[in-house]
N, C-alpha and C positions, 0 to 999 in steps of 0.2 A: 380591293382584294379580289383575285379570281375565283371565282365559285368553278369549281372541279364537279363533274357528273351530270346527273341526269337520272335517267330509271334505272342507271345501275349502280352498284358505288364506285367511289373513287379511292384510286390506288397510285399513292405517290412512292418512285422509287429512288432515291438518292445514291445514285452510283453505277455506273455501267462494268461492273468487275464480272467475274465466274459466278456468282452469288445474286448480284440486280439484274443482272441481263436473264439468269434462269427463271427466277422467280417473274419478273414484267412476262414471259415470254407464254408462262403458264397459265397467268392471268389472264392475258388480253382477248381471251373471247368470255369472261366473264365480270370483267369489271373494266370501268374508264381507266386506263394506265396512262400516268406518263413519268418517262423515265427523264432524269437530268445526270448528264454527265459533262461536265467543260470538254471531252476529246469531242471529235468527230466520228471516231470509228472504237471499236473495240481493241485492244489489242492482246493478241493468245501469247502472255507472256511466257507459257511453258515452253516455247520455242524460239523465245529471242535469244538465248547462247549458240542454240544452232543460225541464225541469221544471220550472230557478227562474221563465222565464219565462214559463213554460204550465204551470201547477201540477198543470193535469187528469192532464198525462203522470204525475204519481206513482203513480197507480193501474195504473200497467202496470208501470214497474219496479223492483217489489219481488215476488219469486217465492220463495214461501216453503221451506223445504229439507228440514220435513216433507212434499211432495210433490217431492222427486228422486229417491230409491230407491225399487225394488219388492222386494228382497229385503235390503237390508242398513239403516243403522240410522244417525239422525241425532243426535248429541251436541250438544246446547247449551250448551257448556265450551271450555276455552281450553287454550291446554300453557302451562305452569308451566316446566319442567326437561324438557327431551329428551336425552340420553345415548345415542348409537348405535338402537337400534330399542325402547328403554325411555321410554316415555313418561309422565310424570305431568302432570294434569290439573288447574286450579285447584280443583273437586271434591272433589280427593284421590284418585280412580280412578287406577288405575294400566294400560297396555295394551303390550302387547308382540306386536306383530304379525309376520307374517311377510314383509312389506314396509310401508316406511311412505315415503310422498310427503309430502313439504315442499311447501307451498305456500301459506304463510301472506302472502305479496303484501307490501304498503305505505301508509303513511298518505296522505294529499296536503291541501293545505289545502279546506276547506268552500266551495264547494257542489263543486266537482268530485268528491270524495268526502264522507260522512258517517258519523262517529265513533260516533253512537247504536248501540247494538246491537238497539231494538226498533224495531220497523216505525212503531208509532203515534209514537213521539217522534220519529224519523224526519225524516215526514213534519211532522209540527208546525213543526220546525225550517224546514223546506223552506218551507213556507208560509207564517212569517213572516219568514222573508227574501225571498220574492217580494212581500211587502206592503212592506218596506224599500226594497225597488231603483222600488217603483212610486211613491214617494213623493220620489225620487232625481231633480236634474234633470239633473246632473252624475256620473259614474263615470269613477274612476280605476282600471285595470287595471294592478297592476305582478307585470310579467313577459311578454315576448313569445314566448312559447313554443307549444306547440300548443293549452292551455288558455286562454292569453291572447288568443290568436286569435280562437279559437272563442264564448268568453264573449263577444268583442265585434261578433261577428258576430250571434249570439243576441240582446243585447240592441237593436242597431239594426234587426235583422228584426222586434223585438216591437215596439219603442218608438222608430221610428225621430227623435222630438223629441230625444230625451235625448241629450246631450254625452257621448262616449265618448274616455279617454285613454291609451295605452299607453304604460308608461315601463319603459325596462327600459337594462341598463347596457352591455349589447352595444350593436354597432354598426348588428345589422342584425336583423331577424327570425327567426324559426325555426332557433336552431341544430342544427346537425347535419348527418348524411351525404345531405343535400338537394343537386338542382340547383339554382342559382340563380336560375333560370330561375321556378322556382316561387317562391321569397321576391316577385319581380316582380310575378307574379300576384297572390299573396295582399297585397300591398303596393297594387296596384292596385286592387284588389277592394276594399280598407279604404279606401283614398281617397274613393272612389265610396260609400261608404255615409256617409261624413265622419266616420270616427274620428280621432284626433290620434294623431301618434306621436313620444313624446320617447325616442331612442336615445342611444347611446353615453356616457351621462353617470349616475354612479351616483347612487340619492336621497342624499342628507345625513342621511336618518333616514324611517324606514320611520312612518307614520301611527300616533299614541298612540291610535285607537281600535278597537276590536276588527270586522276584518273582514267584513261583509257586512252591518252595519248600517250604521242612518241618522246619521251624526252631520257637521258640519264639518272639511274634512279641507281644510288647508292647507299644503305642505312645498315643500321644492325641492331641486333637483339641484347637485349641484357645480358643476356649467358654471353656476348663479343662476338657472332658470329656475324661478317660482312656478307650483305645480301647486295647482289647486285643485279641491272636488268634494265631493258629498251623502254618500257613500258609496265605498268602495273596497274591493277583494278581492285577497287571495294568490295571483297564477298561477306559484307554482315553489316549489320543494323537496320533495322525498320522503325517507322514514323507511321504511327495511326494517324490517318484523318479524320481527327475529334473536333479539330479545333472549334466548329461551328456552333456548337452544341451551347444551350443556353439553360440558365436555370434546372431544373429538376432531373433533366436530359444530363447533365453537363456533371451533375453531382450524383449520378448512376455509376460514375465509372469505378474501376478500382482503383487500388494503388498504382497496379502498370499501366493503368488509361485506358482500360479495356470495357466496355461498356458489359453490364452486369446482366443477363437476360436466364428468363424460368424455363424449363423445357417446350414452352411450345414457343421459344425464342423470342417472348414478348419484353421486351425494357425493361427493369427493376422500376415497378411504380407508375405502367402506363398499361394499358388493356389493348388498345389499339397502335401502339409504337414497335416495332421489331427492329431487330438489331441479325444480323448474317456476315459470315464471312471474318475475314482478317481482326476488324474494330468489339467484335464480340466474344464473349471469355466464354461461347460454347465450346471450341475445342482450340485444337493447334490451329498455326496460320498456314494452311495447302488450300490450293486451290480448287482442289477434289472437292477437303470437305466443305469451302463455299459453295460450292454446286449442290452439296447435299442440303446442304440448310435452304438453299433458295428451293430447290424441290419440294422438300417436305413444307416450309413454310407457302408456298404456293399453293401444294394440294390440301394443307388446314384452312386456309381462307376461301377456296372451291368450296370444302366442306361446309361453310358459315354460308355465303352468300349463296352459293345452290339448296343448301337445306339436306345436301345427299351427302353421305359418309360420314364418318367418325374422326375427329383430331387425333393424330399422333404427338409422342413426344419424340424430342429430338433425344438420341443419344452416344455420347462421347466417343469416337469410336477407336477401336484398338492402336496399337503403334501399326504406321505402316507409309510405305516410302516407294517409290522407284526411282533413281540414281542413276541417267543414262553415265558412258563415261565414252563419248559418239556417238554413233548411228549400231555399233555392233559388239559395246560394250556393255559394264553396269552391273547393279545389285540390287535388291530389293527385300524387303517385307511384303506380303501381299497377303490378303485377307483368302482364306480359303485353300491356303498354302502352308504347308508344315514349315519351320524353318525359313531360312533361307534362299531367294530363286537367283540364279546366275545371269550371263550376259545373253543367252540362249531367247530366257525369257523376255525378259528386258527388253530386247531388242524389238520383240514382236507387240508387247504390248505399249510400248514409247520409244525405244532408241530411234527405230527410224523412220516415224510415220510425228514424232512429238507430238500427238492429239489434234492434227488439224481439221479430220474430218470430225470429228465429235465437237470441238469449237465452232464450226462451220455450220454446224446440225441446228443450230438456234437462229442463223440467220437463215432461211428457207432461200431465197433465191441466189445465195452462194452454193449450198451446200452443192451443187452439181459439178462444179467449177472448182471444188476446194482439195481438188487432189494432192496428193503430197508429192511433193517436187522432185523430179528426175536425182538431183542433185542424193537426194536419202538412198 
């Protein structure tokens, strides 16, 4: 087994998301970190709908995770079996730290995320699905969700020719703890750019060909309305990555698989185990609030091992969204905002910068270099 530390303690972080990359990042001048992630690089998922269809953006959001520590240590391996603060490694390395953060996040279907774990395959993939969707005269979106949105906002800001169709089985757009008020907007918004949208009726069967390529896609809804279209992509379903989880860890979870943690984010049943981001039933699954929890959970464990400040609790935080729909569209909820914010805002706070310099802020010797691409 590896003995982890020395005269400081050791901080194992399982996952390179918005959530382990924050938290390793706050640590490492005060505890031994190492983070394990199977990629090579980070990747700023919030901006890979804008990639497929401006491909240049790829060259900005992939930040490699050999440039995120200055004192601790990047593991290009996976957890296998996790057992209370016992961790083994696909590797066969074994680490036993003195705290260990969960944060191994979620699949989502391609392009919103990407399965690859190297940068260069990556991006390959990326860019020959931007040669498929540009080939595309016709796209079918099923799932109206915030991906589903977004994707069709992205692809009529780029291509505004191309016939865009949202089919999902709800009745109405954007579910969740939203105002109304805002489905409106973004409903309106999508009008005016001329997306289609088939609601309330489930498909009859989900298209026999694989996802973000170019092939003939012809199906229909139970209500009998024929959807047709060049190409079509996944906007729903998420896959926790639990699987590793052993014994006591493993029997934390809830019914949805969601690992169970108290407000100072610690595992149902562990002192030194934490749990952040997507895999943890602290809050919804956004990426923001990963970042919150790796912050706050970073500056309690400052608190412990410096001896200086006081723990906070984490807490759940209100409804809230931003929804580009392009570079110069969109909706939102925002904290510290009455109501509703338009495309005005939107734009300046995400539409056309998608977060990359604040993504970039964590890896210090990119962040000079991580401007937001001529293309926004």
């Amino acid at each position: 087994m590896t003995e982890i530390g020395g005269t400081r303690p050791s901080v194992v972080v399982l996952g390179g998301g918005y959530g382990g990359v924050t938290a390793a990042k706050r640590l490492d001048d005060v505890a031994d970190v190492t983070l394990v992630d199977p990629s090579d690089a980070f990747m700023h998922n919030v901006a890979a709908l804008r990639a497929l269809v401006a491909p240049e953006w790829l060259e900005q959001i992939f930040l490699p995770y050999d440039r995120l520590l200055v004192h601790g240590r990047y593991l290009r391996d996976r957890a296998v079996a996790v057992d209370g603060r016992q961790v083994t490694l696909a590797s066969g390395e074994r680490l036993e730290p003195d705290y260990l953060i969960l944060a191994t996040g979620s699949s989502y279907a391609f392009p919103a995320k990407i399965d690859e774990t190297g940068t260069a395959e990556a991006k390959a993939r990326a860019r020959a699905a931007h040669e498929a969707l540009v080939s595309a005269g016709r796209v079918l979106l099923v799932g109206a969700g915030p991906v589903g949105l977004e994707l069709a906002g992205e692809i009529k800001a780029a291509f505004p020719g191309k016939h865009v169709t949202i089919a999902d089985v709800a009745p109405d757009i954007l579910s969740g703890p939203y105002d109304q008020e805002l489905r409106e907007e973004l409903r309106r918004q999508l009008g005016e750019l001329g997306v289609e949208l088939k609601l309330g009726s489930p498909l009859r069967e989900l298209p026999s060909a694989e996802p973000a390529t170019a092939a003939p896609i012809a199906i229909a809804t139970e209500a009998g309305e024929k959807l047709t279209a060049d190409i079509w992509y996944r906007c729903f379903g998420v896959t926790l990555h639990t699987g590793y989880l052993r014994g006591s860890l493993a029997a934390a979870r809830n019914a949805q698989g969601y690992l169970q943690v108290d407000g100072h984010l610690r595992v149902k049943g562990h002192d030194r185990v934490f749990a952040i981001g997507d895999i943890a039933d602290a809050d919804r699954d956004m990426a923001g609030f990963a970042g919150m929890q790796g912050e706050l959970l970073a500056a309690n464990l400052r608190a412990v091992i410096t001896g200086e400040g006081e723990q906070v609790g984490y807490e759940r935080q209100p409804a809230m969204i931003a929804v580009p729909l392009g570079p110069e569209g969109g909706a939102g909820q925002l904290p510290g905002q009455e109501g509703i914010v338009g495309p005005a805002v939107i734009a300046e706070v995400k539409g056309r910068s998608m977060l990359i310099e604040r993504a970039a802020s964590n890896f210090e010797p990119l962040a000079a270099v991580a401007a937001t691409p001529d293309a926004a």
